[in-house]
C-alpha positions, 0 to 999 in steps of 0.5 A: 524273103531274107531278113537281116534283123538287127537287135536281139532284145526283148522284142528282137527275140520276139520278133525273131520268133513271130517271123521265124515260126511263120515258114516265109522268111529267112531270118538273120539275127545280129547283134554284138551280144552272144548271151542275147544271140544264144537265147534266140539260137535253135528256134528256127533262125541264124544268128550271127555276131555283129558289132552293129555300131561298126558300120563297115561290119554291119554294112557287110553283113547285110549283104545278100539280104532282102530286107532289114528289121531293125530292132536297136536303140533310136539313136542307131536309126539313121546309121542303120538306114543308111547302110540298109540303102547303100547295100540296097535292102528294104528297111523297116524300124521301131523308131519313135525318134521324129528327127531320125524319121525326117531323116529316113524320109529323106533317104527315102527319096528316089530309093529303089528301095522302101523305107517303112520306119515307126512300125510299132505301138506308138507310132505305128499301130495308134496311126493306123487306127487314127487315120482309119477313123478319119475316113468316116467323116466329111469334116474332121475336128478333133483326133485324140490318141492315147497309149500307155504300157503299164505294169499291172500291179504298181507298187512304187512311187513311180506307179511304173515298171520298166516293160521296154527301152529306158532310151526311148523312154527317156526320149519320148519324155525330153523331146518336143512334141508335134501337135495341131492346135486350132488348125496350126502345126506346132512342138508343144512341150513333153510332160505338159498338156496333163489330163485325168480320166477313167477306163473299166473303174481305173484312173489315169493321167495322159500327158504330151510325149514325143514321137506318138503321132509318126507322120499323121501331122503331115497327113492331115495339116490343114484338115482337122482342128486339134490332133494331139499323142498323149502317153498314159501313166497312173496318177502322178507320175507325171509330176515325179518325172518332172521333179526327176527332169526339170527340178533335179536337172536329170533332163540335162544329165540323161546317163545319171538318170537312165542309171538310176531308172534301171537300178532303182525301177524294176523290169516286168513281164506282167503289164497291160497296153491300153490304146485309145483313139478318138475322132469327132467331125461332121457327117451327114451334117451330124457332129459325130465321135467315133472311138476305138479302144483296147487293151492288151495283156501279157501272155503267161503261157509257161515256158513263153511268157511274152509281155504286152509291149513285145506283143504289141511291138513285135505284131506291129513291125511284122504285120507290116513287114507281111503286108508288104512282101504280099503287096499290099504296100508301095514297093519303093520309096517312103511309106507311111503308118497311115498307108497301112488299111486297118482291116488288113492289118487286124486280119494279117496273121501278125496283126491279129494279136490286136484283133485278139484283145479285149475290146473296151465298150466305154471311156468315162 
């Protein structure tokens, strides 16, 4: 398969790598960046310079190719599909953007072509797990999903290390946020719904983020009685973001703030992901809960450091792309997280980076 990979960030680069190093693809690296596509040159992969907001640059770069991995902020999302089906490649994306995918959904429609966005952590990964759990009772009441990449050693006020996209950061903190309550779809607010709990002896807080849930609202309207994402922080940043987005007005001046995130907040390449999911229903006539938890870590090898969010992002969007070339996805047309079987994709040679982690038994 010959892939067009757009974005040769830190999860590009890493993308790159996880696809390369397999044999089974052909992969083109684009970017408009040469320092970015120099430090991926070398390692199995053709880079090519591409200003990839130039849509009739990028547009006939992508000739020729099978498939595109697009790696780039949100806000390129819908440009990128676009192009992606006018030069009839498949396209698959990281996006958490909801508005982007209800416009690559509609793309989608009457494709020859498949367009598989939201491919990583949150959304991605947490559906398939969610939807998973949900096969396993007869009436569902409550999905519960939880993520947080975390630095694993905060020293600011903050509790927080920049570990990927300011953008999408800021994204998922000033948008609405899907949800069902009591059985009806509505947008609840960013920041709000704040809740306290305990894993391995560490406290958190988890709060409303946009974009979390993917498709899973649309999936299961009319089946469950509470469905709801939550971002997981340590205790207070909740409340310094707000006085960030809603007291200082940053929310309506996101470039002043994004300015100051990556002055003033450091990057890390030493950061956990936890992911937690909890489903409760009937089965059997039993009121059941199942609960499926993990946490990822950073790999220090010297030489290849990888953080846990290129881990988990990367493994995400490359054991879709490999589930689907092997055929176990549709082949045209709108694909969902939830599609994906959760035992294939923890057995996919790129999936098992979760297989791999470490198992929390407990949630206090």
């Amino acid at each position: 398969m010959r892939i067009a990979l757009l974005g040769a960030g830190h999860i590009g680069q890493t993308i790159a790598r996880l696809l390369g190093d397999s044999g089974d693809y052909q992969v083109t690296v684009m970017d408009k960046n040469p320092a970015a596509l120099a430090r991926i040159a070398g390692r199995g992969v053709t880079t090519r310079q591409v200003d990839t907001e130039d849509g009739r640059a990028l547009l006939a770069a992508l000739q020729g190719h099978d498939t595109v991995v697009n790696a780039l902020p949100y806000h390129l999302a819908v440009a990128t599909a676009t192009l992606a089906r006018e030069a009839r490649c498949h396209y698959f994306d990281l996006t958490e953007d909801v508005a982007a995918t209800k416009a690559i959904k509609a793309l989608a429609d009457g494709a020859p072509t498949a367009f598989m966005p939201q491919c990583g952590l949150a959304p991605g990964f947490i559906g398939i797990v969610a939807h998973h759990l949900t096969k396993g009772f007869d009436t569902l009441t409550d999905v519960k999903m939880r993520v947080g990449a975390l630095p694993a050693f905060p020293t600011n006020a903050l509790k927080y290390n920049l570990t990927w996209s300011v953008d999408g950061l800021i994204n998922e903190y000033c948008h609405p946020c899907e949800a069902i309550r009591d059985g009806e779809r509505l947008d609840v607010l960013a920041l709000e719904g704040l809740e306290h709990f305990s894993l391995d002896g560490t406290e958190y807080e988890a709060f409303n983020t946009s974009g979390g849930l993917g498709t899973l609202c649309e999936t299961l309207e009319g089946r469950v009685r509470t469905l709801d994402y939550k971002s997981v922080r340590y205790p207070g940043h909740c409340a310094l973001m707000k006085l960030l987005l809603e007291d200082l007005q940053l929310k309506d001046d996101q470039g002043t703030l994004k300015d100051i995130l990556r002055r003033s907040v450091p990057g890390t390449m030493q950061d956990v992901v936890l992911v937690f999911v909890t489903v409760s229903g009937l089965r059997g006539g039993s009121f059941m809960q199942e609960v499926f938890a993990r946490k990822i870590f950073a790999d220090r090898t010297e030489g290849a450091p990888l953080s846990a969010i290129q881990i988990t992002t990367a493994a995400g969007i490359c054991a879709a792309v490999d589930l689907f070339r092997e055929g176990h996805l549709p082949q045209r047309g709108f694909i969902r997280q939830e599609q994906v079987e959760l035992p294939a994709f923890l057995a996919n040679r790129f999936g098992s980076a979760y297989q791999q982690s470490r198992q929390v038994e407990s949630i206090g």
